[in-house]
PQR file of N, CA, C, O and H, with PARSE charges and radii, in Angstrom:
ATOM      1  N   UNK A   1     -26.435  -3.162   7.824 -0.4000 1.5000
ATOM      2  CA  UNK A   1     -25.360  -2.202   8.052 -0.0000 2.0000
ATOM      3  C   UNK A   1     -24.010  -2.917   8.115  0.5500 1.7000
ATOM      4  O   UNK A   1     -23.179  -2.375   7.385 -0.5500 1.4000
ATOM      5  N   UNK A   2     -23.658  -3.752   8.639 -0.4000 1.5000
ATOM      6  CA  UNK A   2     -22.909  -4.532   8.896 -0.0000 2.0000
ATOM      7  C   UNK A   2     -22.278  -5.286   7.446  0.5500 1.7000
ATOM      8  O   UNK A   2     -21.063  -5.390   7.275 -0.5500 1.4000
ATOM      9  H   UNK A   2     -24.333  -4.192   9.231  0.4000 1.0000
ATOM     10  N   UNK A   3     -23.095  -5.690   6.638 -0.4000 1.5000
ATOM     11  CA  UNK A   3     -22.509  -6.098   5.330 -0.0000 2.0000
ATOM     12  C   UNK A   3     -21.824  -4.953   4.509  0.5500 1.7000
ATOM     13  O   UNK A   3     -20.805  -4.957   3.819 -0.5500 1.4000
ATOM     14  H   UNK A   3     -24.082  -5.606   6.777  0.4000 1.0000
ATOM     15  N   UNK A   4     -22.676  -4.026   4.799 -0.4000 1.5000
ATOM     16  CA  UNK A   4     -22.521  -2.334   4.020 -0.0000 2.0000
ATOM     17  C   UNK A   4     -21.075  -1.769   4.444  0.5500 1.7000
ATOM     18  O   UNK A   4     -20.275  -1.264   3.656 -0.5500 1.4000
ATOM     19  H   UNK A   4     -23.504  -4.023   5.360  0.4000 1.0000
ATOM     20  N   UNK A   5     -20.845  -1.970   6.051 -0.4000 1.5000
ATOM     21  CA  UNK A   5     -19.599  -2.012   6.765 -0.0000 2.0000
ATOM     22  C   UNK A   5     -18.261  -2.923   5.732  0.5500 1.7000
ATOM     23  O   UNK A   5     -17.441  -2.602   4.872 -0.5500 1.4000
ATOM     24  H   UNK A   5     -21.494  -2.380   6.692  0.4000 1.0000
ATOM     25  N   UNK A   6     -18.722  -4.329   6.534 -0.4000 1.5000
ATOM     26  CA  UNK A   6     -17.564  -5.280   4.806 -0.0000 2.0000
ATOM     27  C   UNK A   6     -17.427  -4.597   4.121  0.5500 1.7000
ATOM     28  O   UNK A   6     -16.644  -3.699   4.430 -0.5500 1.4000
ATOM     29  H   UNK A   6     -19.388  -4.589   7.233  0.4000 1.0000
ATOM     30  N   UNK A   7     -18.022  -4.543   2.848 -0.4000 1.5000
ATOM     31  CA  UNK A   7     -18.013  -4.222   1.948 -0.0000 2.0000
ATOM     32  C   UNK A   7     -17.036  -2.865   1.386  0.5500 1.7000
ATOM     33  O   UNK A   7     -16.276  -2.795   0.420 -0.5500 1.4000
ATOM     34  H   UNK A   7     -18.658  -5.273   2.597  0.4000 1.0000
ATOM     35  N   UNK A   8     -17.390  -1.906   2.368 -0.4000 1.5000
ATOM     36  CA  UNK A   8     -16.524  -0.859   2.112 -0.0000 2.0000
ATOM     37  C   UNK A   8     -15.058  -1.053   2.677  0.5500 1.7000
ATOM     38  O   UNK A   8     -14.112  -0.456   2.163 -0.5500 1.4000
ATOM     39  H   UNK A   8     -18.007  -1.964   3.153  0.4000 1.0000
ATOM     40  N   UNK A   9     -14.933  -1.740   3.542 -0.4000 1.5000
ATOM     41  CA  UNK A   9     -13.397  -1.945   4.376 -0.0000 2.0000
ATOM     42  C   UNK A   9     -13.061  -3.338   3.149  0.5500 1.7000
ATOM     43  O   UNK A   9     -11.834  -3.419   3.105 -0.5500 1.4000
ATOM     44  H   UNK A   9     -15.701  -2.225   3.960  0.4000 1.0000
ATOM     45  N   UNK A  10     -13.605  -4.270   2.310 -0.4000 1.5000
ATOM     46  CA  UNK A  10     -12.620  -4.983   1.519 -0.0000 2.0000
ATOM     47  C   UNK A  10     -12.039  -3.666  -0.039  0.5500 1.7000
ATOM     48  O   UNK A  10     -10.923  -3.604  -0.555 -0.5500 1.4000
ATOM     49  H   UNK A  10     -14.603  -4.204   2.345  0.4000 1.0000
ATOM     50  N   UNK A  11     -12.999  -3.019  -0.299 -0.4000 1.5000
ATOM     51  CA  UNK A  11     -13.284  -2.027  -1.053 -0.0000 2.0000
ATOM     52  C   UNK A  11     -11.613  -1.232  -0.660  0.5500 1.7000
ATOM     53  O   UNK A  11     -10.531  -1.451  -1.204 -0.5500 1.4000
ATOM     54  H   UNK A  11     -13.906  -3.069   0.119  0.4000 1.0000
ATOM     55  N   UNK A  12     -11.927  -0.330   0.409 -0.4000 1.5000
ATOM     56  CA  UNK A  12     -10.479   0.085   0.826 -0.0000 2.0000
ATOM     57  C   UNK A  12      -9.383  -0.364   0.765  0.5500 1.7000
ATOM     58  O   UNK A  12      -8.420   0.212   0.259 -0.5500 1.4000
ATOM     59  H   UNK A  12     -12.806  -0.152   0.851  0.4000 1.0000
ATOM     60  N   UNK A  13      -9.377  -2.398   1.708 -0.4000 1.5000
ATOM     61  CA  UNK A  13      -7.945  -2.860   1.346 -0.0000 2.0000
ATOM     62  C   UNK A  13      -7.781  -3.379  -0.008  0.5500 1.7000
ATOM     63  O   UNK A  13      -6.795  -3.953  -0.471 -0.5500 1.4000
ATOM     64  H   UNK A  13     -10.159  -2.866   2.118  0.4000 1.0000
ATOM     65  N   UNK A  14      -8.947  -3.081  -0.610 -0.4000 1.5000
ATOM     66  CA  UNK A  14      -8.142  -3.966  -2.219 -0.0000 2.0000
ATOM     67  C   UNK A  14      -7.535  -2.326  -2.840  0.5500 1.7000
ATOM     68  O   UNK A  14      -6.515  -2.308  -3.530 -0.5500 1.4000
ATOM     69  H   UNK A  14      -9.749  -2.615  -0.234  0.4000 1.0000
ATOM     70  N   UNK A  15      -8.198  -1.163  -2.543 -0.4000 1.5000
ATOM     71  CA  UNK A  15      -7.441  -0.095  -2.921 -0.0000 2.0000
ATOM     72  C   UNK A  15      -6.006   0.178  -2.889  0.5500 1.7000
ATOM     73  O   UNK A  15      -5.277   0.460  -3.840 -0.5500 1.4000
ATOM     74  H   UNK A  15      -9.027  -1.177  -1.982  0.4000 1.0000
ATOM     75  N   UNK A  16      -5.574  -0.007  -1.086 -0.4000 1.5000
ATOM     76  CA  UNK A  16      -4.554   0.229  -0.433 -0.0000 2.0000
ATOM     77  C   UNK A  16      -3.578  -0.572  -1.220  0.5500 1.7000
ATOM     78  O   UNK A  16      -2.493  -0.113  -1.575 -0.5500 1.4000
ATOM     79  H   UNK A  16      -6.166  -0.236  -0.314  0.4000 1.0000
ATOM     80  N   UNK A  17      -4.066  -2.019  -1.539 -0.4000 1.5000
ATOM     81  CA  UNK A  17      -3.179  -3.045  -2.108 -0.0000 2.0000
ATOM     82  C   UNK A  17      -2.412  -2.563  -3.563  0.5500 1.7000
ATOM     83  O   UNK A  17      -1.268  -2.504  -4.013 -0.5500 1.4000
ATOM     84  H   UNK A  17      -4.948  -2.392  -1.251  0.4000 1.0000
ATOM     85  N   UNK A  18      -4.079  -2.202  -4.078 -0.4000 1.5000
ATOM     86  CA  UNK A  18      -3.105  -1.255  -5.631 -0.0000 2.0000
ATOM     87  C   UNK A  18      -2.604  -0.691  -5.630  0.5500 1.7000
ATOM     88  O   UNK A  18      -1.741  -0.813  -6.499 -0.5500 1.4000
ATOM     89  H   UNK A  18      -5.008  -2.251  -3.713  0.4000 1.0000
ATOM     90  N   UNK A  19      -2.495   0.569  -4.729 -0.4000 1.5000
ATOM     91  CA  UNK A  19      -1.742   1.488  -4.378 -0.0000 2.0000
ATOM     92  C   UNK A  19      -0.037   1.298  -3.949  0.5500 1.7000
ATOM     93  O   UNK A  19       0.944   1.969  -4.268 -0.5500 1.4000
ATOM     94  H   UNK A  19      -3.197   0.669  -4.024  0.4000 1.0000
ATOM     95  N   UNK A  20      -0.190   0.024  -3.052 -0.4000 1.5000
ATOM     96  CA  UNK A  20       1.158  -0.176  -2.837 -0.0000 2.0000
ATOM     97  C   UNK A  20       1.763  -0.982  -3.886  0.5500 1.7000
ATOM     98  O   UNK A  20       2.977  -1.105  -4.055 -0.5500 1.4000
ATOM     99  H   UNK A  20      -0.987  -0.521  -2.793  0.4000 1.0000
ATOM    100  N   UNK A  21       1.051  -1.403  -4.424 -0.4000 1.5000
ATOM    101  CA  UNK A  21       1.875  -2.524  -5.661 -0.0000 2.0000
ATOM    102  C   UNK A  21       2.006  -1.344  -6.685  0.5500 1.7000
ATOM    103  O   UNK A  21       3.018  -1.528  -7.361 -0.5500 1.4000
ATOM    104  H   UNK A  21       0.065  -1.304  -4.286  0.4000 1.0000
ATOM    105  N   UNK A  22       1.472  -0.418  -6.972 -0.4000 1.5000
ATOM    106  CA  UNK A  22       1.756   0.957  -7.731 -0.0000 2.0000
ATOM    107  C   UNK A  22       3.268   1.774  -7.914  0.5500 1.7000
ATOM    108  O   UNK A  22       4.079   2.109  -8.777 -0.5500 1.4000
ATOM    109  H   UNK A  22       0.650  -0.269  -6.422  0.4000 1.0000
ATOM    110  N   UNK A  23       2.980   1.841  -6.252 -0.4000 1.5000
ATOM    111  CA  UNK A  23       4.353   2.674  -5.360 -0.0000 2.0000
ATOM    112  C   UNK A  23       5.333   1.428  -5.857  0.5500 1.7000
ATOM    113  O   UNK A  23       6.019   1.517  -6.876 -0.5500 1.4000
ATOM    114  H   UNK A  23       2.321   1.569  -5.551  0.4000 1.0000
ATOM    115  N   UNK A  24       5.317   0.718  -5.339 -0.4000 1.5000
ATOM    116  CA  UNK A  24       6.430  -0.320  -5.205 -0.0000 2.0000
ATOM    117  C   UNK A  24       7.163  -0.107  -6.693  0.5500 1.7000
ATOM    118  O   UNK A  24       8.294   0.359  -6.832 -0.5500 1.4000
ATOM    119  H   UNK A  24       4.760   0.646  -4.512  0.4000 1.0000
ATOM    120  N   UNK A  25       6.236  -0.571  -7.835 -0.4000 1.5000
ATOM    121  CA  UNK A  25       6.653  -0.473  -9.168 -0.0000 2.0000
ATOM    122  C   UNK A  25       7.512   0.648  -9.622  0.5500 1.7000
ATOM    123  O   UNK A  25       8.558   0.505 -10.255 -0.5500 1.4000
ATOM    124  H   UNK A  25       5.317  -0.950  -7.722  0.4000 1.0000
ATOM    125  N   UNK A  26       6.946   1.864  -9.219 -0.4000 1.5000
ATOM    126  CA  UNK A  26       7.435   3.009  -9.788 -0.0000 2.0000
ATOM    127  C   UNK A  26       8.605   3.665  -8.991  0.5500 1.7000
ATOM    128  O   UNK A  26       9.350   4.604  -9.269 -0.5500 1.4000
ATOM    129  H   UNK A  26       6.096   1.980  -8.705  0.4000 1.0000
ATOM    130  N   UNK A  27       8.479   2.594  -7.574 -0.4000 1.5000
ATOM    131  CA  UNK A  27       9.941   3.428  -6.837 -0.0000 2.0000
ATOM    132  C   UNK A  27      11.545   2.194  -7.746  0.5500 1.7000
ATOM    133  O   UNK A  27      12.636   2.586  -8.160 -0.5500 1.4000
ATOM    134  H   UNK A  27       7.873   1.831  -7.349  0.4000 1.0000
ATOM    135  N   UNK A  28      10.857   0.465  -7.730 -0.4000 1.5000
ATOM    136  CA  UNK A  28      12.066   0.200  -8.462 -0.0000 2.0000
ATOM    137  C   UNK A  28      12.285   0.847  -9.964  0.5500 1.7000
ATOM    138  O   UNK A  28      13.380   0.814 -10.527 -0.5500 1.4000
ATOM    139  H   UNK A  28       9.971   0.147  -7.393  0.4000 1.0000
ATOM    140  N   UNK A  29      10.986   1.499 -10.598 -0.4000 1.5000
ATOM    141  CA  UNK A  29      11.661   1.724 -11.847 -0.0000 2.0000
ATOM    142  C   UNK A  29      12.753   2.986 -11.430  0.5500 1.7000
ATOM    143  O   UNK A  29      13.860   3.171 -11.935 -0.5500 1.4000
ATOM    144  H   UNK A  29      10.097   1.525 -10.141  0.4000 1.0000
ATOM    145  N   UNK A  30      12.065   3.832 -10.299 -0.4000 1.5000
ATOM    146  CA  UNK A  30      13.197   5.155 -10.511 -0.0000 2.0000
ATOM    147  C   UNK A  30      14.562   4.533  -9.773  0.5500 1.7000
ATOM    148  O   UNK A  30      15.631   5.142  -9.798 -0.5500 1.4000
ATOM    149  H   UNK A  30      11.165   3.682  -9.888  0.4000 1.0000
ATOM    150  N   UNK A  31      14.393   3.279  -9.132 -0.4000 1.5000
ATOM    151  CA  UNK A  31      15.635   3.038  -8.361 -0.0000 2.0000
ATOM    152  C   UNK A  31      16.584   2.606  -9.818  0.5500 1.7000
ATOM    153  O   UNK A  31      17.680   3.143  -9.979 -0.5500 1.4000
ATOM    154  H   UNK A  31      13.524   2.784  -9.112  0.4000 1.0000
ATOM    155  N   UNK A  32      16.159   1.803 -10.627 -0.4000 1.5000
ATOM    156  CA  UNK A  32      16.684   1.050 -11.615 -0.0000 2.0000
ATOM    157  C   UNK A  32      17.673   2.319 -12.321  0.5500 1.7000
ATOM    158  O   UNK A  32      18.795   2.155 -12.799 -0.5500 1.4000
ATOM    159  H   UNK A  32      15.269   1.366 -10.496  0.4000 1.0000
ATOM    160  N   UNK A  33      17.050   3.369 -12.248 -0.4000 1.5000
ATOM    161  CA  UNK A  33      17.564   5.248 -13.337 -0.0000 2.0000
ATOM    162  C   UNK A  33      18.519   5.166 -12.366  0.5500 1.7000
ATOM    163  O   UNK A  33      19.571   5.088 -12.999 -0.5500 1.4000
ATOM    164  H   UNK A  33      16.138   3.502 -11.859  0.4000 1.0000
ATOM    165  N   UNK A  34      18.850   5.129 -10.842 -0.4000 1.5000
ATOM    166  CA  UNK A  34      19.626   5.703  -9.846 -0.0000 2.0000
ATOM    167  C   UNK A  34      18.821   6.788  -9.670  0.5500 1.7000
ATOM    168  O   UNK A  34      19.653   7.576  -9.219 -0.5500 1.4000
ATOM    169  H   UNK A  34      17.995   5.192 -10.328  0.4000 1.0000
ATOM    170  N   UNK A  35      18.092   7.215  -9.694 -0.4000 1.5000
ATOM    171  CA  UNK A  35      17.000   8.445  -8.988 -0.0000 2.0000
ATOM    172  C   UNK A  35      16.985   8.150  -7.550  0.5500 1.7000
ATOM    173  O   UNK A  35      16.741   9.241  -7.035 -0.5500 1.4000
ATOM    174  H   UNK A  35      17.417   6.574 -10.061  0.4000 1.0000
ATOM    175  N   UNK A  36      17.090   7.424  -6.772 -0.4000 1.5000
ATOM    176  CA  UNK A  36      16.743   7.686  -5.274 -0.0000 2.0000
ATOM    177  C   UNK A  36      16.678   8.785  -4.505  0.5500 1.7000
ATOM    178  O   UNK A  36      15.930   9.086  -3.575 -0.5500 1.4000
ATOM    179  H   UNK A  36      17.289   6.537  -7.190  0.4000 1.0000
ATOM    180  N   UNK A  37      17.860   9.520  -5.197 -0.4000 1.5000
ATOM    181  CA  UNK A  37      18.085  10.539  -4.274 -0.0000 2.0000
ATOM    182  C   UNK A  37      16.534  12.071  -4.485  0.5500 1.7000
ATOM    183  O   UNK A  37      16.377  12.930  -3.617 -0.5500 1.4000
ATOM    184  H   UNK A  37      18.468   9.275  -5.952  0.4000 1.0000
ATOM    185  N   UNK A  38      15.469  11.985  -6.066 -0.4000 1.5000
ATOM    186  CA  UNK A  38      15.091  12.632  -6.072 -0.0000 2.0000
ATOM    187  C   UNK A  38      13.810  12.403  -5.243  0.5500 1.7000
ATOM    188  O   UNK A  38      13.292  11.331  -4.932 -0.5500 1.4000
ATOM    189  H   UNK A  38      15.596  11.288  -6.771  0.4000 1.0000
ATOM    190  N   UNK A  39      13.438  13.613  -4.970 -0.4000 1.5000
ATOM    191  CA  UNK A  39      11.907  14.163  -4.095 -0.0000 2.0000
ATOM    192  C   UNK A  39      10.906  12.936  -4.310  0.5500 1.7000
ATOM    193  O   UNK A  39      10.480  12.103  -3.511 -0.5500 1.4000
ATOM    194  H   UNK A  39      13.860  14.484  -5.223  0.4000 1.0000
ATOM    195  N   UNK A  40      10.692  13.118  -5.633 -0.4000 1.5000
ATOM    196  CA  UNK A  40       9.275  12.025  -6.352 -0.0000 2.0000
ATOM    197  C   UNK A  40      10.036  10.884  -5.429  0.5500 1.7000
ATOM    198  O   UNK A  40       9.736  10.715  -4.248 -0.5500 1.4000
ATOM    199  H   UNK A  40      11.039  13.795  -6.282  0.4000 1.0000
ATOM    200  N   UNK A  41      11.001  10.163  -6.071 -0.4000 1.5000
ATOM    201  CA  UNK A  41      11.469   8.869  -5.403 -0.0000 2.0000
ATOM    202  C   UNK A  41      10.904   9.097  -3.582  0.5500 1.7000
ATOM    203  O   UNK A  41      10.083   8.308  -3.113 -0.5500 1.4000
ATOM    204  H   UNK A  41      11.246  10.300  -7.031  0.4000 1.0000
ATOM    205  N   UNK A  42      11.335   9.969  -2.943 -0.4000 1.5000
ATOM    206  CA  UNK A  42      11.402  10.084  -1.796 -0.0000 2.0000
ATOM    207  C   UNK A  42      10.051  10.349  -1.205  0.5500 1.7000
ATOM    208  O   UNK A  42       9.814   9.846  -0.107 -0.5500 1.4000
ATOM    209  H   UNK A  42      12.002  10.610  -3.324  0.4000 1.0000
ATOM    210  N   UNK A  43       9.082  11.120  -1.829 -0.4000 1.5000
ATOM    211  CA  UNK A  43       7.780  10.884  -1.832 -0.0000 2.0000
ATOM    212  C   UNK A  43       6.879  10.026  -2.024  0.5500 1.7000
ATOM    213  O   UNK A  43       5.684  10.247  -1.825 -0.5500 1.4000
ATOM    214  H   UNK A  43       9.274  11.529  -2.721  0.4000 1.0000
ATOM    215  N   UNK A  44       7.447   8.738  -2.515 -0.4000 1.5000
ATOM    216  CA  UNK A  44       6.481   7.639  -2.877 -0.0000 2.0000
ATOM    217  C   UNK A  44       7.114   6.949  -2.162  0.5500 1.7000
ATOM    218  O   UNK A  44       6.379   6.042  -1.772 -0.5500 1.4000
ATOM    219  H   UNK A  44       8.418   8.559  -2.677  0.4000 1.0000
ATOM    220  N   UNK A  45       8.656   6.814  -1.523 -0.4000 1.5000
ATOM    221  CA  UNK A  45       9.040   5.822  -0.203 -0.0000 2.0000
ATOM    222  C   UNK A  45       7.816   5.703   0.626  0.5500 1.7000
ATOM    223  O   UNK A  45       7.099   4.780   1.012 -0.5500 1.4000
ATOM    224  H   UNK A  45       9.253   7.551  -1.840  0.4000 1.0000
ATOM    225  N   UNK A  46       7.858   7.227   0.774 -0.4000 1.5000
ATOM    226  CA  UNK A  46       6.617   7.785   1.946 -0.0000 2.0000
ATOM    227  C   UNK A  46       5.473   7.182   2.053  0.5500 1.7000
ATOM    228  O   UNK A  46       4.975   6.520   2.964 -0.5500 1.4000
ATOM    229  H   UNK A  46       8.441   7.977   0.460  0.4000 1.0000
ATOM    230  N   UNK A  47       5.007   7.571   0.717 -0.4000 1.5000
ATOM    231  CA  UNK A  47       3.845   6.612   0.525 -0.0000 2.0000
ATOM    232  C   UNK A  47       3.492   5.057   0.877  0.5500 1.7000
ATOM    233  O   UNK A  47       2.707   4.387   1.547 -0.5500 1.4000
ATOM    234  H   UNK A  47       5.411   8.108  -0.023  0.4000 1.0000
ATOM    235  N   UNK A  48       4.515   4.937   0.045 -0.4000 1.5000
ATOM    236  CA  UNK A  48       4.694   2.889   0.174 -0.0000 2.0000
ATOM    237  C   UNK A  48       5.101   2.706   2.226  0.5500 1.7000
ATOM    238  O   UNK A  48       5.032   1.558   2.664 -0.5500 1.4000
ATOM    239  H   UNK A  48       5.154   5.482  -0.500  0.4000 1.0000
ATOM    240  N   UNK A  49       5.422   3.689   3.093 -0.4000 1.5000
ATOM    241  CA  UNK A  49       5.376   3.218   4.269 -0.0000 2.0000
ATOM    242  C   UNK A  49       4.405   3.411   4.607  0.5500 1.7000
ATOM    243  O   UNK A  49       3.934   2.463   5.235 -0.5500 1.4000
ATOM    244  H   UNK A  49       5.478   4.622   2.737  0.4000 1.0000
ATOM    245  N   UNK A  50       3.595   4.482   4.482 -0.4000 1.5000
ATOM    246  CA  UNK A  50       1.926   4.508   4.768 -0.0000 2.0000
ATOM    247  C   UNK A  50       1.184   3.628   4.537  0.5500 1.7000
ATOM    248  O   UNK A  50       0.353   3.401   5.417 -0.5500 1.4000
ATOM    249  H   UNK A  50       3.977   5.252   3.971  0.4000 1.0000
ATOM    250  N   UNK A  51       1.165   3.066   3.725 -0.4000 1.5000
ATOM    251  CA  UNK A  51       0.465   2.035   3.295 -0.0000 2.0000
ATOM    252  C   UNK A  51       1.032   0.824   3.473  0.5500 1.7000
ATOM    253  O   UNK A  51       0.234  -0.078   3.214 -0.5500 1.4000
ATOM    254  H   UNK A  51       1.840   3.250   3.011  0.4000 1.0000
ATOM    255  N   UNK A  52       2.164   0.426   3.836 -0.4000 1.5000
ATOM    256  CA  UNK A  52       2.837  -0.707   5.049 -0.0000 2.0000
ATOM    257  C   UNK A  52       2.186  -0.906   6.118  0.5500 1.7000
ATOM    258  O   UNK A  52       1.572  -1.946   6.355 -0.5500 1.4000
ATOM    259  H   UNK A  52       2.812   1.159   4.047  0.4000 1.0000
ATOM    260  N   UNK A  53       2.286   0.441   7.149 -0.4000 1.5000
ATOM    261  CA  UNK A  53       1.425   0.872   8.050 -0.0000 2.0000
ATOM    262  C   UNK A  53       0.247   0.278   8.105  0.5500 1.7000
ATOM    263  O   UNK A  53       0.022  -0.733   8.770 -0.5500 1.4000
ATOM    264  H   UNK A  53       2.785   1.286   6.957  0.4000 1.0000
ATOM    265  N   UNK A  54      -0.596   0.892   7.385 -0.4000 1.5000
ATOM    266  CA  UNK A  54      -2.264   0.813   7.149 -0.0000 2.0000
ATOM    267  C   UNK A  54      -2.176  -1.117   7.536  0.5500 1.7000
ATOM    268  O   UNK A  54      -2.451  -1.606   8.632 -0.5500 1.4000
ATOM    269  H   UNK A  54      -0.413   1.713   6.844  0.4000 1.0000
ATOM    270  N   UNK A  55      -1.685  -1.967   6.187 -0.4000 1.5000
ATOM    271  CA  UNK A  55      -1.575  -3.288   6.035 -0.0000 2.0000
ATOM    272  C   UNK A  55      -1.048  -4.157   7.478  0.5500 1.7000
ATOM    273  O   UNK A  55      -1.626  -5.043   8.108 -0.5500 1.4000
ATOM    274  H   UNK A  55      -1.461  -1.570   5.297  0.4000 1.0000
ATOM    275  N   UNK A  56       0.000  -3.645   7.650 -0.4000 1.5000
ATOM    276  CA  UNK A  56       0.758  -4.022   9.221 -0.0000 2.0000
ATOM    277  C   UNK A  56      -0.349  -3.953  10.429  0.5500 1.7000
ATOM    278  O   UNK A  56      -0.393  -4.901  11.212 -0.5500 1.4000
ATOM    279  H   UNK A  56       0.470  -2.925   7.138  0.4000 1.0000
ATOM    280  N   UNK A  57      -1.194  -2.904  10.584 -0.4000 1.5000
ATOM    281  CA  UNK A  57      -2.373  -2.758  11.534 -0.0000 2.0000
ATOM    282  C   UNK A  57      -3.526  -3.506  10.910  0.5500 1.7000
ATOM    283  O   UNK A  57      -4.073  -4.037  11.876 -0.5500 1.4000
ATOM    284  H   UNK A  57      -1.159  -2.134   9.947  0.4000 1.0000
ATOM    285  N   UNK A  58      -4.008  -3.745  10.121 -0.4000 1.5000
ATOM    286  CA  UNK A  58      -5.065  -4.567   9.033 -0.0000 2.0000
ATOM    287  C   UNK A  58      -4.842  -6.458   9.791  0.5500 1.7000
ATOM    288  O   UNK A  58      -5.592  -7.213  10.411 -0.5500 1.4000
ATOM    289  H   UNK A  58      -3.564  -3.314   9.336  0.4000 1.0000
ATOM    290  N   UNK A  59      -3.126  -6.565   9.188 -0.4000 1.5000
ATOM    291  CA  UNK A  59      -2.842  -8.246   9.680 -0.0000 2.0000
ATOM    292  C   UNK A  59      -2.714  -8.210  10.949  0.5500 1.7000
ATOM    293  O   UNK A  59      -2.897  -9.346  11.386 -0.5500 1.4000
ATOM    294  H   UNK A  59      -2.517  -5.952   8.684  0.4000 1.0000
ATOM    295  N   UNK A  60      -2.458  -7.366  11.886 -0.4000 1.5000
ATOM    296  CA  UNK A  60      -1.825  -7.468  13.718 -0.0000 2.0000
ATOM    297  C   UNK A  60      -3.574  -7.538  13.661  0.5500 1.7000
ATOM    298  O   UNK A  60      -4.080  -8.656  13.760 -0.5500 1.4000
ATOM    299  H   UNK A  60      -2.310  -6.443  11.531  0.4000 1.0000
ATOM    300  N   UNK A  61      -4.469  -6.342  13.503 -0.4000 1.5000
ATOM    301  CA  UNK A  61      -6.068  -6.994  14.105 -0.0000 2.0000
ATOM    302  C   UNK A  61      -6.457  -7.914  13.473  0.5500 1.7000
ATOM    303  O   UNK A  61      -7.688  -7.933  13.455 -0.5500 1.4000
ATOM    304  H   UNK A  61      -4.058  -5.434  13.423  0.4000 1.0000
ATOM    305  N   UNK A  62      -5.957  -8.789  12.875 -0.4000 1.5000
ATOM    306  CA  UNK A  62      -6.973 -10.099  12.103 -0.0000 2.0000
ATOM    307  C   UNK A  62      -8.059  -9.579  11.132  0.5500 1.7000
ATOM    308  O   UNK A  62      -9.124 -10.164  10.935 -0.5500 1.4000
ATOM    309  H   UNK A  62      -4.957  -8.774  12.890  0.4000 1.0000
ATOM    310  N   UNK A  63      -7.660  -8.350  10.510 -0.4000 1.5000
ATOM    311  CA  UNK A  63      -8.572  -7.927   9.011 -0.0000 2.0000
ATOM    312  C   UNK A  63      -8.319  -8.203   7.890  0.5500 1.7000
ATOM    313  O   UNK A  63      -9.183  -8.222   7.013 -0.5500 1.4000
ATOM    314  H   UNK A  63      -6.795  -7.875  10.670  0.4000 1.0000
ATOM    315  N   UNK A  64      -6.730  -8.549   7.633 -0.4000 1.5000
ATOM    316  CA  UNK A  64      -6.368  -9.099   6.715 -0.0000 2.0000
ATOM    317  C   UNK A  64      -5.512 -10.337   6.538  0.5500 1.7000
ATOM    318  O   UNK A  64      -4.621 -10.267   7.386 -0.5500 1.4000
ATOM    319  H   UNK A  64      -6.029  -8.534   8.345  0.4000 1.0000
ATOM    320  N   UNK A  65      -5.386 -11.420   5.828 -0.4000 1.5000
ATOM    321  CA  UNK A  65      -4.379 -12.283   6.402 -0.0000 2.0000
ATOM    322  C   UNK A  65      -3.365 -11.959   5.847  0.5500 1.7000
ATOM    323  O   UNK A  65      -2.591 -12.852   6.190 -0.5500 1.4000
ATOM    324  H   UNK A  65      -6.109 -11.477   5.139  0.4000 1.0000
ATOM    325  N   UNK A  66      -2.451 -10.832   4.785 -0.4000 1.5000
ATOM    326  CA  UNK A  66      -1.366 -10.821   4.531 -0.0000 2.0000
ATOM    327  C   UNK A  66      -1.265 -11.336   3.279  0.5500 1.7000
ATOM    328  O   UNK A  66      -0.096 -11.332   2.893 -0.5500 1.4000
ATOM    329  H   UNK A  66      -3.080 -10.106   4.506  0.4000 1.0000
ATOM    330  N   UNK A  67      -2.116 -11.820   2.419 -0.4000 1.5000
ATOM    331  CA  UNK A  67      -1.772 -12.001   1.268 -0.0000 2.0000
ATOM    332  C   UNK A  67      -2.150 -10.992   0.282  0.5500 1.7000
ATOM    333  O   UNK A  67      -2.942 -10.067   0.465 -0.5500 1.4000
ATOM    334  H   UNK A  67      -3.065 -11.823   2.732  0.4000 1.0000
ATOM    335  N   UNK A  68      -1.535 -11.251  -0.725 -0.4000 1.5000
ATOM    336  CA  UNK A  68      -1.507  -9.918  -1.889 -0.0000 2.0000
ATOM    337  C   UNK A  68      -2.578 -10.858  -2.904  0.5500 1.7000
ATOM    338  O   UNK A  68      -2.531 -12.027  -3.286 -0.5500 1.4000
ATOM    339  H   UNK A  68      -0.891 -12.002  -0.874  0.4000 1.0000
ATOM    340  N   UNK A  69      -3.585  -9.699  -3.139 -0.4000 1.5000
ATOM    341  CA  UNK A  69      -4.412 -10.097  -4.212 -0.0000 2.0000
ATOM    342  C   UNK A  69      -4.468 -10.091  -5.711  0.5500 1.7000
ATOM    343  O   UNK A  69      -5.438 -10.574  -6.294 -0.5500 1.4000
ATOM    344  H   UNK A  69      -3.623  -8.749  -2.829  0.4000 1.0000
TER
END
């Protein structure tokens, strides 16, 4: 159970990781247009802090060390 446990929590943070390297990409491309000010832009800020979040609680308990894969 316990490996089965791993397994799904590296599974998740390698998700979370794509996800934010996703966000990240697509908020500088709309920053690059000057879009900031639209919704989408402002909806994927959102995102990309959620998933700060998630990572920020991951490295403070010693689940992740903070590097990008």
């Amino acid at each position: 159970m316990d490996q089965k446990r791993l397994d799904a929590f590296e599974k998740m943070l390698s998700d979370i990781l794509a996800q934010y390297e996703s966000v990240s990409k697509k908020l500088a491309a709309l920053k690059s247009e000057g879009k900031e000010k639209t919704a989408t832009y402002r909806q994927l800020f959102s995102s990309k802090l959620q998933y700060q979040g998630i990572l920020s609680y991951s490295r403070a308990d010693g689940l992740w060390d903070g590097e990008m894969r």
